[in-house]
N, C-alpha and C positions, 0 to 999 in steps of 0.2 A: 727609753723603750721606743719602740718602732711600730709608728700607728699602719693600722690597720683597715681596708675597706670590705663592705659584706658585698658580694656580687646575689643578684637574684639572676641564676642561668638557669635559660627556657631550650628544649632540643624539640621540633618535631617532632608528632608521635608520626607510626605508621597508619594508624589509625584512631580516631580523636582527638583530643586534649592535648596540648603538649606538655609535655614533662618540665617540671620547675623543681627546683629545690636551692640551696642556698651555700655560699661559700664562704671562704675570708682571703682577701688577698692582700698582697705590698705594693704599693705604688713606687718602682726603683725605676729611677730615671723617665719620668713621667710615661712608664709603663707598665701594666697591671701584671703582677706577676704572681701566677696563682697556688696558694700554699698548702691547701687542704684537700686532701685524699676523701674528706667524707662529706656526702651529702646530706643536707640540714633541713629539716623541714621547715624552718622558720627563721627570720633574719637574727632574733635573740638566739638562738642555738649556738648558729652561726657565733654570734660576738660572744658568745661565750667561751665558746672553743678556743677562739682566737685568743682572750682573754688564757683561757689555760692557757695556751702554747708562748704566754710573757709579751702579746701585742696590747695595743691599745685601739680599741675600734672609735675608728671617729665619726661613726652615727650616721656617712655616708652609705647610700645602698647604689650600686651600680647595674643595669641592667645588660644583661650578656645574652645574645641567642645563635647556640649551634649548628652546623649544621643539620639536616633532616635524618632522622634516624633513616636507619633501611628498612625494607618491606620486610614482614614475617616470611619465615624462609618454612617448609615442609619439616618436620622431624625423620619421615622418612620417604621413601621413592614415589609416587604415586603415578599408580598404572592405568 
C-alpha cells in the first residue's frame, strides 16, 4: 500500500480568516501530488478518507498556502 500525507491548506480570504481545510496526498518522486477532490475539516477526516481510498497515512501533516482568493465580485451592475 502506498502511504499517504494529510496537507492542512490555507487560501486567503477576501476578507478575514483564511480558509483552511484538510487534504490527503502522495508523495511520488519527492513531490506532493495531490489526491482528494474533497475538503476535510479535520486532519483525521482527511486520513480517513485516505484510508478509504486503500492509502496508508503516515501521521505526517504538511502545511500548504494558496494563493489569495479574489475580491467579492457585485452579483449584479451597480449604478
Amino acid at each position: 500500500m502506498q502511504t499517504a500525507v494529510i496537507l492542512r491548506v490555507s487560501r486567503a480570504a477576501a476578507m478575514g480568516e483564511p480558509h483552511v481545510w484538510y487534504e490527503y496526498a502522495l508523495l511520488v518522486n519527492n513531490q506532493i501530488e495531490r489526491q482528494s477532490p474533497h475538503m476535510m475539516a479535520t486532519a483525521e477526516s482527511a486520513a480517513r478518507f485516505a484510508r478509504q481510498q486503500g492509502y496508508v497515512p503516515s501521521g505526517d501533516i504538511i502545511d500548504i498556502q494558496l494563493g489569495a482568493a479574489a475580491a467579492p465580485r457585485p452579483s449584479r451592475a451597480i449604478a
